[in-house]
N, C-alpha and C positions, 0 to 999 in steps of 0.2 A: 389381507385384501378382501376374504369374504365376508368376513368379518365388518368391517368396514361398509361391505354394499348392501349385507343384510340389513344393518342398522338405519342405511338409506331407504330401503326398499320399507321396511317397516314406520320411519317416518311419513315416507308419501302414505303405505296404507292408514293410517292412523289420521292425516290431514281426509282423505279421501272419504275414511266410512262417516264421517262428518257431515256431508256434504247432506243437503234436506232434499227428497221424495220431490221430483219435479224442479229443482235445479242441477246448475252446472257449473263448474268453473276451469277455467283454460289449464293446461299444462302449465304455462307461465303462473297463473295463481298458485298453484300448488305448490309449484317451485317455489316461490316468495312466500310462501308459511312457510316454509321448512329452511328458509335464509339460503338460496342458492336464487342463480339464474340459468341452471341448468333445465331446461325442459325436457332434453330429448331423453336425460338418464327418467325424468320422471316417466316419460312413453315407456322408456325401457320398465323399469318396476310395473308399472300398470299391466305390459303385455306379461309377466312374468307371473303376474297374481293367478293363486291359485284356490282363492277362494271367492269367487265372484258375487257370492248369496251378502257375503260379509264387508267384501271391500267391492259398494256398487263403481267400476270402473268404468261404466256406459257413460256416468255422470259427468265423464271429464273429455274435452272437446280442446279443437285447434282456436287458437285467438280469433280466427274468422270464423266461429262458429261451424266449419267444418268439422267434420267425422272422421275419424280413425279408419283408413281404409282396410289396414290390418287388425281390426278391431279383432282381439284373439278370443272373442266367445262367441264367432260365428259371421263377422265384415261389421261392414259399414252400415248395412240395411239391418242387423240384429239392431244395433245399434241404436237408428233409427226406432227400427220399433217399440225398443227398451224405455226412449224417452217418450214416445207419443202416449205410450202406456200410463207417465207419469204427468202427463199433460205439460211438457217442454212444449214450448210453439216453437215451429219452424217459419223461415224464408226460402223456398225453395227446397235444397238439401243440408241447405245450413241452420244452426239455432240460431234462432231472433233472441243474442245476446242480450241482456240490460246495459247501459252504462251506467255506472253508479258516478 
C-alpha cells in the first residue's frame, strides 16, 4: 500500500514541478495528467511534499481559484504571496483563473 501511494504521490510531484513561474493549475488538472479524478489524494500528496524549492506546490489552487487554507508551508496568505511574487493576478482572494 505504501508503495502504491508513493508511486502516486511522486506522479502528482512530477505533473506539479512542471507547472511554469506564474502559473497554475487546479487539483482537478493534476488529477487528469496523472488519469485519475481523485483531487483530494492529489491535496493529500501536495500537503505531504517535502520538498517545496523542487515541487512549487503554491502553484496548484481550488477550481474557483481559491487557496489552500491549509496550505502546509505556512496558510493561505504564504500562498498568496508565493503567486503575487510570480505575477499570478488575483480576483479578490482568488486566482483570475484562464479558460482555455
Amino acid at each position: 500500500m505504501i508503495q502504491i501511494q508513493n508511486n502516486f504521490f511522486n506522479r502528482v510531484y512530477e505533473v506539479v514541478k512542471k507547472i511554469p513561474r506564474g502559473e497554475v493549475m487546479t487539483y482537478g488538472q493534476v488529477a487528469g495528467e496523472i488519469g485519475t479524478r481523485d483531487a483530494r489524494k492529489v491535496g493529500f500528496a501536495l500537503h505531504s511534499n517535502k520538498l517545496p524549492d523542487e515541487v512549487p506546490c503554491h502553484r496548484v489552487v481550488f477550481a474557483d481559484g481559491s487557496l489552500a487554507p491549509g496550505y502546509a508551508f505556512g496558510g493561505a496568505e504564504e500562498q498568496k504571496k508565493r503567486l503575487v511574487a510570480e505575477g499570478v493576478e488575483f480576483e479578490g482572494e482568488r486566482v483570475k483563473l484562464r479558460s482555455n
